[in-house]
C-alpha positions, 0 to 999 in steps of 0.5 A: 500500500502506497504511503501516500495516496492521491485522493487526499493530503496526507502528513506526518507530524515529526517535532512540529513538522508535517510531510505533505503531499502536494495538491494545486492549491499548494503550488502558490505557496511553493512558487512564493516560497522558493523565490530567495532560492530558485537560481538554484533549483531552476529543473525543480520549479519547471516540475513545479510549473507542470503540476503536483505530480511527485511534490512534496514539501515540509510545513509547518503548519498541517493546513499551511497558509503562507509561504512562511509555513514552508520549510522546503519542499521536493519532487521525488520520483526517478529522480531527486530535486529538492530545495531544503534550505534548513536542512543544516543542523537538522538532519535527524529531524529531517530524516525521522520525517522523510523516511517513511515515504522514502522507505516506501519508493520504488527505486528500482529505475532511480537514476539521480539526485540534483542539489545543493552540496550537503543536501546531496549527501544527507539524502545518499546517507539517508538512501543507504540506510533505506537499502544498502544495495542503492549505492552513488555510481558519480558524482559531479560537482558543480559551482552555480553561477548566476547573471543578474545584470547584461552580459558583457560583450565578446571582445571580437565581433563576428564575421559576416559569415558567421550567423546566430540562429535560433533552432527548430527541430528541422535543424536536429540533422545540424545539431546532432553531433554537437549535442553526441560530443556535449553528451559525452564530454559533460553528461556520460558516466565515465565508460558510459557509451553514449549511442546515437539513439539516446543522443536523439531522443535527448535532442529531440526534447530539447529541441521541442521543449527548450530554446536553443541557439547555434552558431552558422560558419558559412565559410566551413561546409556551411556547418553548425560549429557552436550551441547553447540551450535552456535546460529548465525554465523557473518562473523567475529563471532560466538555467543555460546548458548544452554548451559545446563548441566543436574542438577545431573553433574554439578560441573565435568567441563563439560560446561567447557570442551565444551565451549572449545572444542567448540571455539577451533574450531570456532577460527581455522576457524578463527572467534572471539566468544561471548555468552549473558549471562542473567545478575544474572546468577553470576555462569555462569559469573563467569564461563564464565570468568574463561575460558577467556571471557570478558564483553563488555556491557549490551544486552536486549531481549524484548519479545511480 
């Protein structure tokens, strides 16, 4: 029997604090509730965005009527996002709160937790007393940079030939080797081999769901040499991924004049960007701060 059921709200008391599953009328408290902290949990809003499916948050309060009720919520599913930020020097009370529902999931083709530093590490503990048998396979570590003001502009224009294109799913022929070269260098596990298929299927996604811009070499077969993508979009932010650049030119500026381009346009809509940077990608960080992005602290994704 599920421990939770969808017919009804459902909580557990735990030392003044209740496990709720998230109905619509929550969805409001939540969104208000994770604005301080959304630069940092862009893929958890976008769910949240969609619906209450797999939410579930902490209150204070078992009728909660206010953001200030909440204490953190999460969406639990094939994958773990959460957003716990009282978590520290809380942990006992959290877990005696938690482990029943986790006891109780099915994590038989769970696949990642995404989150703040200690959060990811109180959760594979927490996991691990659940069933000795869910062990971490990676784990990337990550600095969240964010870009509240203009991006800075390349030091070196475009030529003529060169053109910014915003793509549609006409262009998945064009992008696909540069997504299979992203896939491997930033995403696969190592060994991991990344087959065309799943390469497709992951591009073809992107390309129905997020925004994606590419750079056009006219003077170079004609080919696409450089992308960027929105991998989540929150209700206040943007999170940019997919950045690759074909190794044979780089050092032209290119991701540069993308990752512009590209929140240029997020910021007319009026929404704030930010990217997960893995945490020895000194280039890239170098990069990314030269164009105006500043670090706001460390994010891990822990693969299963």
């Amino acid at each position: 029997m599920r421990f939770f059921k969808k017919i009804m709200l459902c909580y557990k008391q735990m030392e003044n604090l209740f496990l709720i599953e998230c109905q619509s009328n929550h969805i409001p408290l939540l969104q208000a509730f994770s604005v301080p902290y959304e630069y940092s949990i862009v893929e958890l809003c976008s769910l949240l965005k969609k619906g209450p499916d797999h939410i579930y948050f902490i209150s204070k309060n078992s009728n909660p009527q206010n953001k200030d009720d909440i204490t953190g919520f999460f969406f639990l599913n094939k994958a773990l996002y959460f957003c716990l930020p009282f978590l520290l020097n809380n942990e006992e009370v959290y877990e005696n709160l938690l482990f029943p529902l986790f006891s109780n999931h099915n994590f038989s083709h769970f696949h990642l937790i995404l989150g703040e530093q200690k959060g990811c590490q109180f959760f594979t503990t927490l996991l691990s007393k659940i069933n000795q048998n869910i062990i971490p396979k990676h784990t990337n570590e990550y600095e969240i940079m964010t870009l509240t003001s203009s991006p800075n502009k390349a030091p070196e224009t475009l030529s003529d030939d060169d053109i910014i294109k915003c793509c549609t799913k006409q262009d998945f022929d064009f992008l696909f080797n540069l997504q299979k070269n992203y896939i491997i260098k930033e995403v696969a596990l190592p060994n991991q081999k990344i087959t065309d298929n799943e390469t497709g299927l992951m591009l073809s996604d992107i390309l129905k769901n997020q925004l994606v811009m590419a750079l056009y070499c006219g003077t170079e077969d004609n080919e696409y040499v450089s992308k960027v993508n929105t991998n989540a979009i929150g209700y206040n932010w943007v999170q940019l991924g997919g950045i690759f650049t074909h190794p044979l030119h780089r050092h032209n500026y290119y991701a540069w004049h993308l990752i512009n381009a590209i929140s240029t346009r997020i910021q007319k809509s009026g929404k704030a960007v930010c990217l997960f940077v893995k945490d020895r990608n000194i280039p890239a960080k170098n990069l990314y701060t030269k164009i105006g992005f500043e670090p706001q602290g460390k994010m891990n994704i822990i693969y299963f």
